[in-house]
N, C-alpha and C positions, 0 to 999 in steps of 0.2 A: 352412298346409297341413301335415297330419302328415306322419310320413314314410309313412305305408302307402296315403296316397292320392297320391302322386308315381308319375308313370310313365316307363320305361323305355322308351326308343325305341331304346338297342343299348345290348351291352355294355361295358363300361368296363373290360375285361379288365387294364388298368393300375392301376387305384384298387382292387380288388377286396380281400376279405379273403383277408390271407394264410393263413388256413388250408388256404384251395384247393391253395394247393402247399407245403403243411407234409410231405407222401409224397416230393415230385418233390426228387432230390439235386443232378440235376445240368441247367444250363438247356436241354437239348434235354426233357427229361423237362418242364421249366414251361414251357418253348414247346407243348408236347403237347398239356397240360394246359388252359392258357389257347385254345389251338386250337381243343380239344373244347367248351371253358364257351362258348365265342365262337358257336361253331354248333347251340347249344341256346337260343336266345334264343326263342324258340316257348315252348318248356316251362318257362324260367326266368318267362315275363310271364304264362304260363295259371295258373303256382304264386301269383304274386303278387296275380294277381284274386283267387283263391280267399282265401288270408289275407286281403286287405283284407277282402274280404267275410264274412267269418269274422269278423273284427274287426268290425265295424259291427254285425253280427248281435247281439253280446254284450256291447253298453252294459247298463249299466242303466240298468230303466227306474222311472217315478215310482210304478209299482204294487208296486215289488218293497220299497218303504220298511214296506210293511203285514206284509213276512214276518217272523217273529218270530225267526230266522235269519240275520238278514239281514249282520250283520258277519261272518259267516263264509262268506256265498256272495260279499258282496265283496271278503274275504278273498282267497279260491280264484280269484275273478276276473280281479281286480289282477293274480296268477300267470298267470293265462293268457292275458291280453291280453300281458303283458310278454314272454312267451314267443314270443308271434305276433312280435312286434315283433324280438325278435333271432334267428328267423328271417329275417325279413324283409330285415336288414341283413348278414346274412351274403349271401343271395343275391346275384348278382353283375348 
């Protein structure tokens, strides 16, 4: 299972990427913080459908071997799948 088709059934506000509180100095500021990411688990799992599906949408496929192009849109590709993905993992 990749990681963009694993689901989330709450946050892990412990494990999470610390960029989330790379702002907060002092820990009433990361207790805040983690507070606020904790009570947005709605919008964090509606984001990550969307990527997934984003992701899925943009394999390629067996038709696109015919483009005369084609190292270069899998080029671009690669880039934006990889991109979904550390998305993906920052999300908490």
């Amino acid at each position: 299972m990749s990681e963009l088709t694993k689901t989330v059934d709450a946050l892990d506000t412990d494990n999470m990427d610390s960029r989330w509180l790379s702002e907060d100095t002092t820990e009433a500021e990361k207790e805040n913080t983690r507070r606020v990411l904790k009570n947005s688990t709605i919008q964090f799992r509606l984001l990550k459908k969307i990527l997934e599906s984003e992701f899925k949408s943009k394999q390629i496929q067996p038709t696109d071997f015919d483009n005369p192009n084609f190292d270069q849109k899998r080029i671009y590709l690669e880039g934006y799948l990889r991109a979904l993905q550390v998305i993906y993992k920052i999300l908490p």
